[in-house]
DSSP file (Angstrom, degrees, kcal/mol; ACC not computed):
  #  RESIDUE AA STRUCTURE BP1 BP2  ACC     N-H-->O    O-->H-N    N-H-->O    O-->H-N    TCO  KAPPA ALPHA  PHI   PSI    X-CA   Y-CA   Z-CA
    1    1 A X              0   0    0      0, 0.0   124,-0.1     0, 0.0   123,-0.0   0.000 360.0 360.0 360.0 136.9    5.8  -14.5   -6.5
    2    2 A X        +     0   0    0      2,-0.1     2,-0.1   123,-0.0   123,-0.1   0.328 360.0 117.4-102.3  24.1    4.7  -17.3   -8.1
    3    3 A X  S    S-     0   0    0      1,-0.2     2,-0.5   121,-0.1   122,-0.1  -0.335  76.7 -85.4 -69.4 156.7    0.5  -16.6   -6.7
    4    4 A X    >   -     0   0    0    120,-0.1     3,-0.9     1,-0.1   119,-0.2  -0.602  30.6-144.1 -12.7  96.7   -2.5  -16.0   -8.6
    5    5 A X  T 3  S+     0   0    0     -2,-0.5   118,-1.2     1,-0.3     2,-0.7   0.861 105.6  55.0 -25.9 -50.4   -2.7  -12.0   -9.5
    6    6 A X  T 3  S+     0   0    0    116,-0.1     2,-0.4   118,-0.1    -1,-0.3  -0.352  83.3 137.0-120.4  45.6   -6.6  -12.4   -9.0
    7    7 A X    <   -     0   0    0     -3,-0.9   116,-0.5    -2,-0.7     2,-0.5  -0.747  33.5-169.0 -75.8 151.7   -6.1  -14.0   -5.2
    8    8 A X  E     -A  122   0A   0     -2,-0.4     2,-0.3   114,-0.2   114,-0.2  -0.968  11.7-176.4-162.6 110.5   -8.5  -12.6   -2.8
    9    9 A X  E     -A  121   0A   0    112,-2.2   112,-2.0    -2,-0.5     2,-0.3  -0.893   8.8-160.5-115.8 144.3   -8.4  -13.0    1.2
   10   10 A X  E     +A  120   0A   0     -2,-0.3     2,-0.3   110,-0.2   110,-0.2  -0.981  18.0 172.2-117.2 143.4  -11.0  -11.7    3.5
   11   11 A X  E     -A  119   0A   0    108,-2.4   108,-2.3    -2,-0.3     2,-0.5  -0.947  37.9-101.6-137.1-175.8  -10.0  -11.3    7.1
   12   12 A X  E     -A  118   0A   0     -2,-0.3     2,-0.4   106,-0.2   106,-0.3  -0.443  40.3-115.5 -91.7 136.8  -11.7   -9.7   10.0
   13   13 A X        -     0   0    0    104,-2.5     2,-0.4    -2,-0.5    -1,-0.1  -0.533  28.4-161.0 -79.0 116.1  -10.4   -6.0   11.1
   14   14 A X    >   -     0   0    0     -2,-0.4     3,-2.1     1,-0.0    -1,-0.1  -0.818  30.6-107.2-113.3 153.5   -8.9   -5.9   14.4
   15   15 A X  T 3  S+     0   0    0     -2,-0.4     3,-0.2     1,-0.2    -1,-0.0   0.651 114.8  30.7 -38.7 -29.6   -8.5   -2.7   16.2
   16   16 A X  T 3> S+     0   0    0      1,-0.2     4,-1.6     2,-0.1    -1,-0.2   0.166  78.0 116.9-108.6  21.1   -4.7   -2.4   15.7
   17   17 A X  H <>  +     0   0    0     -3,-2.1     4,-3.5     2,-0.2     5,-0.3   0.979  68.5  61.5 -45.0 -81.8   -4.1   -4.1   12.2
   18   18 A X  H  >>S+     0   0    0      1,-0.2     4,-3.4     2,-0.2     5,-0.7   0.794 102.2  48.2 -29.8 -60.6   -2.6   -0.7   10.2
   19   19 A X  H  >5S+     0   0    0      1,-0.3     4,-1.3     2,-0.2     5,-0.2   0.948 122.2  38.5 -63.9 -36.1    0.5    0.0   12.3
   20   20 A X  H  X>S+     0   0    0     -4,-1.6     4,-2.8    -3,-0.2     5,-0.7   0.973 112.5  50.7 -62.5 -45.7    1.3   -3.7   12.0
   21   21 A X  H  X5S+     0   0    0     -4,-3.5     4,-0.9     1,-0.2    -1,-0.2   0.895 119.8  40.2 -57.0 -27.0    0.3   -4.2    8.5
   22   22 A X  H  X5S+     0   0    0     -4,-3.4     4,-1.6    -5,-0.3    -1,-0.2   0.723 116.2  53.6 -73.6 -29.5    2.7   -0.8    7.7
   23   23 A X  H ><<S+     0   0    0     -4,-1.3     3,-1.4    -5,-0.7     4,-0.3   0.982 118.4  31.0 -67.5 -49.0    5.4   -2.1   10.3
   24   24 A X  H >X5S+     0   0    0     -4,-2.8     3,-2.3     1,-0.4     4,-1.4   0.968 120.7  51.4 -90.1 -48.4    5.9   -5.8    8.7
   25   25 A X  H 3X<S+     0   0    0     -4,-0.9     4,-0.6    -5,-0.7    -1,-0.4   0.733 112.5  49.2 -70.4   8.6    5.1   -4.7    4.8
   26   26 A X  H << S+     0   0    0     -4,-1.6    -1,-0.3    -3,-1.4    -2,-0.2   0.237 105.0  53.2-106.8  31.8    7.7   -2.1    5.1
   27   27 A X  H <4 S+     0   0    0     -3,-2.3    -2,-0.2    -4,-0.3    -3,-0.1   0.768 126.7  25.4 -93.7 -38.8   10.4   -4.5    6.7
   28   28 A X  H  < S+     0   0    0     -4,-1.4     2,-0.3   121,-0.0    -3,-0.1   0.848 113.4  67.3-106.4 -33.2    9.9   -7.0    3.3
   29   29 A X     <  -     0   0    0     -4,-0.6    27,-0.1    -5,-0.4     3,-0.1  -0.731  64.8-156.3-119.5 129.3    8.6   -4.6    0.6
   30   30 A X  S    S+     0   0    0     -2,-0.3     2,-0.3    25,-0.2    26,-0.1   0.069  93.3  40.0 -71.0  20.5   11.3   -1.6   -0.9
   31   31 A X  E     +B   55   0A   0     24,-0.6    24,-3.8    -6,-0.2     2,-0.2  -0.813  65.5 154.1 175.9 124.0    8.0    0.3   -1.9
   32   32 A X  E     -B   54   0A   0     -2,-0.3     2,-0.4    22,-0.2    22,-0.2  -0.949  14.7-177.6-162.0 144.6    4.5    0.6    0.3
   33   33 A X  E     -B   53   0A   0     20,-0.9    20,-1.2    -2,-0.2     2,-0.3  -0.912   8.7-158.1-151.5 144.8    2.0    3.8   -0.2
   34   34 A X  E     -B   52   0A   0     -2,-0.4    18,-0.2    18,-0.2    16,-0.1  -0.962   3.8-160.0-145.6 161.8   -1.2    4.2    1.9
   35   35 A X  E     +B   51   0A   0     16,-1.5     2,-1.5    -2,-0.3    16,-0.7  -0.848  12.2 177.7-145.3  71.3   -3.8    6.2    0.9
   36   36 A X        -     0   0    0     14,-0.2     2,-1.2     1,-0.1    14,-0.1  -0.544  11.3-176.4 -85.5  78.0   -6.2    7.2    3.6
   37   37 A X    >   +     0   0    0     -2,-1.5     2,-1.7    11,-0.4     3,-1.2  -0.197  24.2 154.2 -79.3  51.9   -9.3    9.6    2.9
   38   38 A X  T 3  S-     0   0    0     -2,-1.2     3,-0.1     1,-0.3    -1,-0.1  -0.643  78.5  -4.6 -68.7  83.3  -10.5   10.0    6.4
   39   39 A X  T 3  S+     0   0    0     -2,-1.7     2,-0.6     1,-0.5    -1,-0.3   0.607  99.2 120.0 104.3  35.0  -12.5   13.5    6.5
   40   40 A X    <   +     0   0    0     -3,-1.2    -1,-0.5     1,-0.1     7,-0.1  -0.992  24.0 132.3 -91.3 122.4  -11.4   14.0    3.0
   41   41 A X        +     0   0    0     -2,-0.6    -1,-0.1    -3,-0.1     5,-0.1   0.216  48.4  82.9-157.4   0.4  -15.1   14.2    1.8
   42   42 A X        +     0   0    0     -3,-0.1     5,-0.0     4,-0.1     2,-0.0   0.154  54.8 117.8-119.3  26.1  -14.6   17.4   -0.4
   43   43 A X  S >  S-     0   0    0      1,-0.1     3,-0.7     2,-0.0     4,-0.1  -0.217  71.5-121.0 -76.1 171.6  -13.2   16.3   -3.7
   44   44 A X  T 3  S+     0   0    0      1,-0.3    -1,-0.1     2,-0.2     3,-0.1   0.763 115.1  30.3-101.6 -12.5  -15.2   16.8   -6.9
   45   45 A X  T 3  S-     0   0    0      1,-0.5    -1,-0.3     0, 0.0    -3,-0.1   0.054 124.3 -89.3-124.2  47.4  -15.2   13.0   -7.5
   46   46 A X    <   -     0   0    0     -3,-0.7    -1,-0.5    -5,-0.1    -2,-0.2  -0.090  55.0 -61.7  94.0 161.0  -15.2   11.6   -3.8
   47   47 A X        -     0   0    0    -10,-0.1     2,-0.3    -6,-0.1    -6,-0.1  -0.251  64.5 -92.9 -83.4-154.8  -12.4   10.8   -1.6
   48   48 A X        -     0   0    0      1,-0.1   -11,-0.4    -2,-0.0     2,-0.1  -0.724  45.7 -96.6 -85.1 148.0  -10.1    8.2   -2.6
   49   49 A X        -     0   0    0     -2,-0.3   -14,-0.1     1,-0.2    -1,-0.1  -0.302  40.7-104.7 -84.7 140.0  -10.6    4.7   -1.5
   50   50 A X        +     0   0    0     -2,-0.1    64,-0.3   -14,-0.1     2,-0.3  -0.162  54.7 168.4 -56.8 122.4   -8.7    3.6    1.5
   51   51 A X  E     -B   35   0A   0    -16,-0.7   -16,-1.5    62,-0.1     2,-0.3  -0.977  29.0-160.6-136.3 160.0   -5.9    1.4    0.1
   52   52 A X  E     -BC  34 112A   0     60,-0.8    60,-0.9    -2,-0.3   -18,-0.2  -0.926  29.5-179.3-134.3  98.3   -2.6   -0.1    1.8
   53   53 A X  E     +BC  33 111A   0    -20,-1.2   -20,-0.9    -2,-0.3     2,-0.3  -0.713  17.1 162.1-106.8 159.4    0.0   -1.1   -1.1
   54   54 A X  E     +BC  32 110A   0     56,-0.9    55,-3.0    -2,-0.2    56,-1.5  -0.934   9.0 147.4-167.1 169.7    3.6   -2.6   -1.5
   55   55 A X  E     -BC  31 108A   0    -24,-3.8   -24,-0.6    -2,-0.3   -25,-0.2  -0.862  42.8-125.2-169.5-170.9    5.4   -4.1   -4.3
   56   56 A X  E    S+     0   0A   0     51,-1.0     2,-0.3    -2,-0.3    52,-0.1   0.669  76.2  85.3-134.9 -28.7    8.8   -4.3   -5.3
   57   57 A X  E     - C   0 107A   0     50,-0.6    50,-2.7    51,-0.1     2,-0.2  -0.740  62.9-145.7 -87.2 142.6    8.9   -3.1   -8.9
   58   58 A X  E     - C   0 106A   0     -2,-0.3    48,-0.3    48,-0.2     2,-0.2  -0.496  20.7-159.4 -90.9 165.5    9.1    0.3   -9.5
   59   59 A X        -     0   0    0     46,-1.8     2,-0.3    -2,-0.2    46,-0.2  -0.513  15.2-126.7-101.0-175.8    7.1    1.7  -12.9
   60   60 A X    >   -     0   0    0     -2,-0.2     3,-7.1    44,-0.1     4,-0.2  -0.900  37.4-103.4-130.4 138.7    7.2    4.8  -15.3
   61   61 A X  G >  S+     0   0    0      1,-0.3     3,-1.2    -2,-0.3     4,-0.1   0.647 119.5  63.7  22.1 -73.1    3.8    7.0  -16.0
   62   62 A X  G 3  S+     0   0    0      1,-0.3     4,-0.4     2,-0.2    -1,-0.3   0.360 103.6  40.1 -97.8   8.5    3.5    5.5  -18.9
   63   63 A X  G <> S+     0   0    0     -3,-7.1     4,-2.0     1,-0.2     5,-0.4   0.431  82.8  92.4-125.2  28.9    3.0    2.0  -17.7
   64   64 A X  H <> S+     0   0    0     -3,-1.2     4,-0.6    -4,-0.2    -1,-0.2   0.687  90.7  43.3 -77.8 -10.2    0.9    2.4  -15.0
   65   65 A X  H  > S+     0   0    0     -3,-0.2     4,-2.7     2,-0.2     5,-0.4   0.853 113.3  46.8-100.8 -48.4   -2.3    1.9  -17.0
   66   66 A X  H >> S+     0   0    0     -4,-0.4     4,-2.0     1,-0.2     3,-1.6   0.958 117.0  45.8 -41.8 -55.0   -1.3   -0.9  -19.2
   67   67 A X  H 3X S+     0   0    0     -4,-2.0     4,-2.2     1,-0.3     5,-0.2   0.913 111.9  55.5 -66.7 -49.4    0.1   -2.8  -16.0
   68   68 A X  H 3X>S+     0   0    0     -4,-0.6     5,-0.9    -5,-0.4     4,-0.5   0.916 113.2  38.6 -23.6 -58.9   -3.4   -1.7  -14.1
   69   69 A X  H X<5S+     0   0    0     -4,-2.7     3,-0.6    -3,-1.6    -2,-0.2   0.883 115.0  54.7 -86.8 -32.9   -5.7   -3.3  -16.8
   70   70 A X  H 3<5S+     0   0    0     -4,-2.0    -1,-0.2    -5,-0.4    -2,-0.2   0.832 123.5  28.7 -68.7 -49.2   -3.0   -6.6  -17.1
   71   71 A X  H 3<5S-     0   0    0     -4,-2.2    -1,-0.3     2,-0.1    -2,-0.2   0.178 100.5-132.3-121.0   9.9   -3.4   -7.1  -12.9
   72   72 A X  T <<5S+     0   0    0     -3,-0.6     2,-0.3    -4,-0.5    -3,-0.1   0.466  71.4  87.5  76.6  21.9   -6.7   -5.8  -12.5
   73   73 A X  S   <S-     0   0    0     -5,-0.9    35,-0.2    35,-0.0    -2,-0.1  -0.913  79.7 -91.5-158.4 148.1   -6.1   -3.3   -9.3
   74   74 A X        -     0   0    0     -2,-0.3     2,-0.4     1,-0.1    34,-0.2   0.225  35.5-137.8 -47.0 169.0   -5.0    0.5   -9.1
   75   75 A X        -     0   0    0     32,-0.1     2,-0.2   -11,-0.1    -1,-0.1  -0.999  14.4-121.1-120.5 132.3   -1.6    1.1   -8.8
   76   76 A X        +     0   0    0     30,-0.4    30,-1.3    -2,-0.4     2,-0.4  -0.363  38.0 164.0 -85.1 133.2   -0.3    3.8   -6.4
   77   77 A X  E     -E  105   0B   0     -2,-0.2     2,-0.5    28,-0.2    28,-0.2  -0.999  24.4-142.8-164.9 169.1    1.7    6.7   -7.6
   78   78 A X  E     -E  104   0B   0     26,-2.8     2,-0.8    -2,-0.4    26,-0.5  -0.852   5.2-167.5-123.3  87.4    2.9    9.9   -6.6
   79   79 A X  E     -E  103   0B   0     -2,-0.5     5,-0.2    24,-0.2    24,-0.2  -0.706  30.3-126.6-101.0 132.3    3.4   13.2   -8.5
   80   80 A X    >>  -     0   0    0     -2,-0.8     3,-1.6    22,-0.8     4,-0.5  -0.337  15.3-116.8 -69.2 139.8    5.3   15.6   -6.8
   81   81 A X  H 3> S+     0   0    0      1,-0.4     4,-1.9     2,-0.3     3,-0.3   0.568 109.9  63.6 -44.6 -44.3    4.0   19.2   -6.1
   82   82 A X  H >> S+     0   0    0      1,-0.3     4,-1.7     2,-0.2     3,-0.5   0.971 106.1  46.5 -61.9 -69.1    6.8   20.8   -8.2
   83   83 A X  H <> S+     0   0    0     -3,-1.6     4,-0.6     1,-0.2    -1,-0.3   0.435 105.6  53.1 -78.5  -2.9    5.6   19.1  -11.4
   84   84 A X  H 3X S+     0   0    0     -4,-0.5     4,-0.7    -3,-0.3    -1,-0.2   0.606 108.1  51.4 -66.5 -27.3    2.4   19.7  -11.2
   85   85 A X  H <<>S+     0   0    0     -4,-1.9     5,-0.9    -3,-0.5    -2,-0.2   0.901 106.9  54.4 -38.6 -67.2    3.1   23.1  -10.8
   86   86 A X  H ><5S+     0   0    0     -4,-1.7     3,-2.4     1,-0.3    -2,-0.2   0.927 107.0  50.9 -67.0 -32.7    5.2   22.8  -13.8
   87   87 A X  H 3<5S+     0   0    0     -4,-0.6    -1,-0.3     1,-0.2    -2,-0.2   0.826 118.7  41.3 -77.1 -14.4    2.1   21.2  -16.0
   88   88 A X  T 3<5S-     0   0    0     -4,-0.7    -1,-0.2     2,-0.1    -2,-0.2   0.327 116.6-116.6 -88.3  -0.8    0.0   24.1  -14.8
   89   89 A X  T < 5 +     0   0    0     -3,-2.4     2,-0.2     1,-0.1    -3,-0.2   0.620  61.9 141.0  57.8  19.1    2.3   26.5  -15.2
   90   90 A X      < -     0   0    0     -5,-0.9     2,-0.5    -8,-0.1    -1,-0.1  -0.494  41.6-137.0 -60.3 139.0    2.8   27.7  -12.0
   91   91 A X        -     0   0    0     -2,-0.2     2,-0.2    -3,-0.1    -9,-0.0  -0.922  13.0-154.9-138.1 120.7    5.6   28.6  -10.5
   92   92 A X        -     0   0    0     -2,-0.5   -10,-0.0     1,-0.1    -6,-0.0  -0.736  13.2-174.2-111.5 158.3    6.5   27.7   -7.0
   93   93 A X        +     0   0    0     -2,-0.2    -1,-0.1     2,-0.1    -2,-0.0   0.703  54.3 104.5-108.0 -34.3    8.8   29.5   -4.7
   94   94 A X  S    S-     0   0    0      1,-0.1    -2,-0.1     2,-0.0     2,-0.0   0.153  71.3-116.9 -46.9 128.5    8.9   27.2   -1.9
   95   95 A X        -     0   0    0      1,-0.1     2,-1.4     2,-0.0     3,-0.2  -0.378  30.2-113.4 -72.1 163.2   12.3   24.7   -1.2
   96   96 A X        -     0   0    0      1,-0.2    -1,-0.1     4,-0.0    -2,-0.0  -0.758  26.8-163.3 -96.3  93.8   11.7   21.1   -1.4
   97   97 A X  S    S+     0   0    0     -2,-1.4     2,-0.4     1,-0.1    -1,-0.2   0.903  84.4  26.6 -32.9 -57.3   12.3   20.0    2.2
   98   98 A X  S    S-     0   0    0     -3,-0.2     2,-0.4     0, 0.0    -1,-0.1  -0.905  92.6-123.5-112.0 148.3   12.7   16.2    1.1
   99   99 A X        +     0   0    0     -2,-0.4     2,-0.2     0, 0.0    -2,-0.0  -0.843  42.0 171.3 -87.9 123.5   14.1   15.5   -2.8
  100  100 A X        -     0   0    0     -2,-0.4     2,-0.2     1,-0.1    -4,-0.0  -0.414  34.7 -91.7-109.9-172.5   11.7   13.4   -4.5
  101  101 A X        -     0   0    0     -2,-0.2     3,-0.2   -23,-0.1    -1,-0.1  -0.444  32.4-118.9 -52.1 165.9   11.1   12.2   -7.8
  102  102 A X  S    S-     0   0    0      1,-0.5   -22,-0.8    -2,-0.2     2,-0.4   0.530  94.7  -9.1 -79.7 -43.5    8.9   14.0  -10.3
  103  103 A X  E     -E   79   0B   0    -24,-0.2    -1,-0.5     2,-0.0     2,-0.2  -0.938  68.9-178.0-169.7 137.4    6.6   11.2  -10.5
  104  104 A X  E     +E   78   0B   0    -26,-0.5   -26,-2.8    -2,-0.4     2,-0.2  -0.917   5.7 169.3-151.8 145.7    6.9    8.0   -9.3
  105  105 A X  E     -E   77   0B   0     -2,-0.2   -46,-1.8   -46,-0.2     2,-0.3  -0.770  13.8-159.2-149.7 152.1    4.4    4.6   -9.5
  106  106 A X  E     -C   58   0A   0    -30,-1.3     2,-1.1   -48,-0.3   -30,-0.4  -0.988  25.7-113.2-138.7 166.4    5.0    0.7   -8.5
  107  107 A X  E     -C   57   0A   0    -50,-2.7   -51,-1.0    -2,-0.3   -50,-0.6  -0.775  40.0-130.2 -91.9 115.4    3.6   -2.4   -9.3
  108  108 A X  E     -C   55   0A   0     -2,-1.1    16,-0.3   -35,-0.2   -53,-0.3   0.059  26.3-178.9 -46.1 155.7    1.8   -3.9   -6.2
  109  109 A X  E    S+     0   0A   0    -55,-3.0    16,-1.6     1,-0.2    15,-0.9   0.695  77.6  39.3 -87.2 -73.6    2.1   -7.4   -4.8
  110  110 A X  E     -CD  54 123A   0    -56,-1.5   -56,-0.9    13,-0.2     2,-0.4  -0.879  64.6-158.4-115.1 140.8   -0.2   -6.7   -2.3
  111  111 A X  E     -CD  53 122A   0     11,-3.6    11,-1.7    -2,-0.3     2,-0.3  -0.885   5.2-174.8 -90.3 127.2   -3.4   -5.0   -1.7
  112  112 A X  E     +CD  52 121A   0    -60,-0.9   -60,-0.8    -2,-0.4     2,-0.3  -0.930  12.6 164.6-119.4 111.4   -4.9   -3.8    1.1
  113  113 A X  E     - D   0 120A   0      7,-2.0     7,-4.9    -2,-0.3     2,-0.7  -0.972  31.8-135.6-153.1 149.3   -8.5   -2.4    0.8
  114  114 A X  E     + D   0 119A   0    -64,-0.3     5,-0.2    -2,-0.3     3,-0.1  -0.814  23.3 178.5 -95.5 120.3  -10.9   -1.8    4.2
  115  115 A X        -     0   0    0      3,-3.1     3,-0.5    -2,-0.7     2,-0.2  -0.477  57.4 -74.5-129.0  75.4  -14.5   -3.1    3.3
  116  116 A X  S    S-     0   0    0      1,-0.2    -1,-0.1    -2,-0.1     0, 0.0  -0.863 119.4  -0.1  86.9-127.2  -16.9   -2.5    7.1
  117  117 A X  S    S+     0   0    0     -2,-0.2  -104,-2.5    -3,-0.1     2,-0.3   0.107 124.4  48.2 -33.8 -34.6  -15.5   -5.0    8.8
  118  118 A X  E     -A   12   0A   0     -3,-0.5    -3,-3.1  -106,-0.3     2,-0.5  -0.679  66.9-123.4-127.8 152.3  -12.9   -7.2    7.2
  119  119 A X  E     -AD  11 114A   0   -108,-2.3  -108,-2.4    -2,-0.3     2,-0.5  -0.906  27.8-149.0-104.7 143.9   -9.5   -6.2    5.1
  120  120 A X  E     -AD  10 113A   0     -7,-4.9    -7,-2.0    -2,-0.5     2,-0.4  -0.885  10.7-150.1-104.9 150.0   -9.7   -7.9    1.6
  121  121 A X  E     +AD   9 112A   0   -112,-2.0  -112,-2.2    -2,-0.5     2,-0.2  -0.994  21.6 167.8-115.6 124.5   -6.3   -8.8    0.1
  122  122 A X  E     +AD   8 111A   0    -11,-1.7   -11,-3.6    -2,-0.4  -114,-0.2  -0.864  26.1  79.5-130.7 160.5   -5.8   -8.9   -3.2
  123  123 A X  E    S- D   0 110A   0   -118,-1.2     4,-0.4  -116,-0.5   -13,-0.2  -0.494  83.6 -70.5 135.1 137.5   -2.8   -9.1   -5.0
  124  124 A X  S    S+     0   0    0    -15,-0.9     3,-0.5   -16,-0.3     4,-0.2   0.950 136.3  42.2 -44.2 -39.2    0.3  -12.1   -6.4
  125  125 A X  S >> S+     0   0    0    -16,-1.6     4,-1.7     1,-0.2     3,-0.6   0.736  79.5 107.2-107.0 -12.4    1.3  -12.2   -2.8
  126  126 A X  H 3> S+     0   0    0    -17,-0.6     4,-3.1     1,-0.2    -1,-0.2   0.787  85.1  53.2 -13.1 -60.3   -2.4  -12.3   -0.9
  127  127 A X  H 3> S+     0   0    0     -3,-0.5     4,-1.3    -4,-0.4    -1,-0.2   0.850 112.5  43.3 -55.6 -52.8   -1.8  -16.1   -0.1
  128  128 A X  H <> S+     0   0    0     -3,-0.6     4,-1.1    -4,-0.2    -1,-0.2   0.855 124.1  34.0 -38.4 -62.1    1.7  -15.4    1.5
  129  129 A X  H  X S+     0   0    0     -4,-1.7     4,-3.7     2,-0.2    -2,-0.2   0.771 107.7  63.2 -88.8 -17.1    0.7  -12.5    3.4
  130  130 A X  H  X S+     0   0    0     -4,-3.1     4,-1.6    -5,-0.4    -2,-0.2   0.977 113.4  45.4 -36.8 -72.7   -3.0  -13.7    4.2
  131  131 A X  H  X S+     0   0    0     -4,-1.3     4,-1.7     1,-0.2    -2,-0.2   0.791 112.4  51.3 -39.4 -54.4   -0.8  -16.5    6.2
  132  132 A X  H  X S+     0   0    0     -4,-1.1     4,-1.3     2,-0.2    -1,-0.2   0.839 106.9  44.0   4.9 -96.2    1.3  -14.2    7.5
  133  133 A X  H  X S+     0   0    0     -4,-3.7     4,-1.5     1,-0.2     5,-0.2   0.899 115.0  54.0 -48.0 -72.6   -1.1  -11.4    9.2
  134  134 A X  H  X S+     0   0    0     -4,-1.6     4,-2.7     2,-0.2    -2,-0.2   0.870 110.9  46.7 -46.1 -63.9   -3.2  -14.6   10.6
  135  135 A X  H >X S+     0   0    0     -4,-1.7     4,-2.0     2,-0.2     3,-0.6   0.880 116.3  49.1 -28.4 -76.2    0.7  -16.1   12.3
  136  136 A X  H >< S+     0   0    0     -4,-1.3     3,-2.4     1,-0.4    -2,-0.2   0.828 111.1  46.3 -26.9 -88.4    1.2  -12.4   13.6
  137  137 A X  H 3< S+     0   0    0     -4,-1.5    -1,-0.4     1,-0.3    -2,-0.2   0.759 105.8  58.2 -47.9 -32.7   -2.0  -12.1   15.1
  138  138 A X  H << S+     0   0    0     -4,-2.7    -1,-0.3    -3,-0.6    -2,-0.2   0.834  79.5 111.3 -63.7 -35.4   -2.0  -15.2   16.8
  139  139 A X  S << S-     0   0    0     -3,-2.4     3,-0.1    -4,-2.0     2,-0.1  -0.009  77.0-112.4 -20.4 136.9    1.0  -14.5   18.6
  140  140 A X    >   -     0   0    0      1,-0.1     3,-0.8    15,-0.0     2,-0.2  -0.409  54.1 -79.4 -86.3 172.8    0.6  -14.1   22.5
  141  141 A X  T 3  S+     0   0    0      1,-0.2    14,-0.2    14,-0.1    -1,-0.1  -0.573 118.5  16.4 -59.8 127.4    1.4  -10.1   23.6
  142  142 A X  T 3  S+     0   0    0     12,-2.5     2,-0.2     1,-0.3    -1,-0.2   0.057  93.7 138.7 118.7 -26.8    4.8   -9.4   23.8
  143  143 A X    <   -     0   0    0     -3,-0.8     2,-0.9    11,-0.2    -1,-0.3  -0.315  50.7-135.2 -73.7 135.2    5.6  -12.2   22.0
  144  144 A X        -     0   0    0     -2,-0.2     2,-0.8    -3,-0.1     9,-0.2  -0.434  20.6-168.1 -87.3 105.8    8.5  -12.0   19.2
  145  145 A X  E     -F  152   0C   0      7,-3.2     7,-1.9    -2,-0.9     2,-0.4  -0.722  17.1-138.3-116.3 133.9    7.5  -13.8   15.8
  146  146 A X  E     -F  151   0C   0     -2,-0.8     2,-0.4     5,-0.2     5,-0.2  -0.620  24.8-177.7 -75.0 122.5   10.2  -14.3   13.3
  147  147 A X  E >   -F  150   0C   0      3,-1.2     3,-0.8    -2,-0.4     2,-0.2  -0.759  56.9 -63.5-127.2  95.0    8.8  -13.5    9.8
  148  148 A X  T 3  S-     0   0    0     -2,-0.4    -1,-0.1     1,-0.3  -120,-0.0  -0.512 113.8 -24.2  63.0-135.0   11.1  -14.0    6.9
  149  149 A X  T 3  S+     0   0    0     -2,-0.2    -1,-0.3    -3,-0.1  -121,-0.0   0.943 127.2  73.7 -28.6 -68.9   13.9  -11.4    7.7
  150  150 A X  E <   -F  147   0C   0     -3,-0.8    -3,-1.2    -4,-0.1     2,-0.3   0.244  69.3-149.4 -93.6-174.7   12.2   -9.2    9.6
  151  151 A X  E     -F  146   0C   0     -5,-0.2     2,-0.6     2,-0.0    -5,-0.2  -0.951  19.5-159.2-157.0 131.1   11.1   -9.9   13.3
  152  152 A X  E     -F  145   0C   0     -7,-1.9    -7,-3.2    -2,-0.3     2,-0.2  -0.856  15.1-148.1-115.6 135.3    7.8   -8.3   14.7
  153  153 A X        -     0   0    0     -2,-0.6     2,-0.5    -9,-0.2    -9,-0.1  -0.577  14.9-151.9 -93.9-176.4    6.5   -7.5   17.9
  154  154 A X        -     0   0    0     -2,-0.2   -12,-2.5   -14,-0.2     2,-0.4  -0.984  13.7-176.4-151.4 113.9    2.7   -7.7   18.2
  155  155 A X              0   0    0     -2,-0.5  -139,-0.1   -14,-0.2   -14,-0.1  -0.938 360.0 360.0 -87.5 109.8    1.0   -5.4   20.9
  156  156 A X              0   0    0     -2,-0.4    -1,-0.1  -141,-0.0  -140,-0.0   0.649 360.0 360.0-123.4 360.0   -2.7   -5.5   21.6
């Protein structure tokens, strides 16, 4: 994407915005993470801030912080249960229902972050998908709106 990292969209939150924003970013993006602390309130530093990511490059560990301070917004990653175990020295007994990675991070595109009212987008691709979400919503019910590849209905 050829956008401005430090782009920034505000638009106004309508009630059914997630399952759409999740449906169409995981039709275009190979890698999309939410993060939802809803009645998680008992953490020793707060919950984590509601985010909606996707991107396309994957990372390692060890470059999720350079690449953080470089593009100036979190980056979502995952370590799996098993290896935290193993840095703690724990030992679990339990099978792994799905095979994961040990630890896996991308670099976003796009950002997603809930502030009251409005979603901010931040993020190379904000401009693109700012445009986008606006198309989408504008759509009558029922009506079928071709976006890139993919092809979305829009319910309200």
């Amino acid at each position: 994407m050829n956008e401005n990292p430090a782009s920034l969209h505000r638009i106004p939150v309508l009630e059914h915005d997630l399952p759409l924003f999740l449906r169409l970013l995981s039709a275009h993006f190979p890698y999309v993470a939410l993060f939802d602390p809803r009645g998680k309130t008992d953490f020793p530093l707060g919950p984590f801030r509601f985010g909606l990511f996707a991107g396309t490059q994957p990372l390692t560990l060890e470059q999720v912080a350079p690449e953080a301070d470089r593009i100036g917004l979190p980056i979502p990653f995952c370590v799996a249960y098993d290896y935290k175990n193993r840095l703690e020295k724990l030992v679990s007994e339990n099978p792994a229902l799905v095979e994961t990675p040990e630890t896996f991070a991308f670099l976003p595109d796009l950002a997603l972050f809930r502030e009251g009212q409005e979603w901010v987008l931040r993020g190379s691709a904000a401009d693109l998908w700012q445009q986008r979400f606006e198309q989408v919503r504008k759509g009558r019910r029922g009506e079928r709106i071709a976006l890139g590849q993919a092809l979305c209905r829009w319910q309200r």
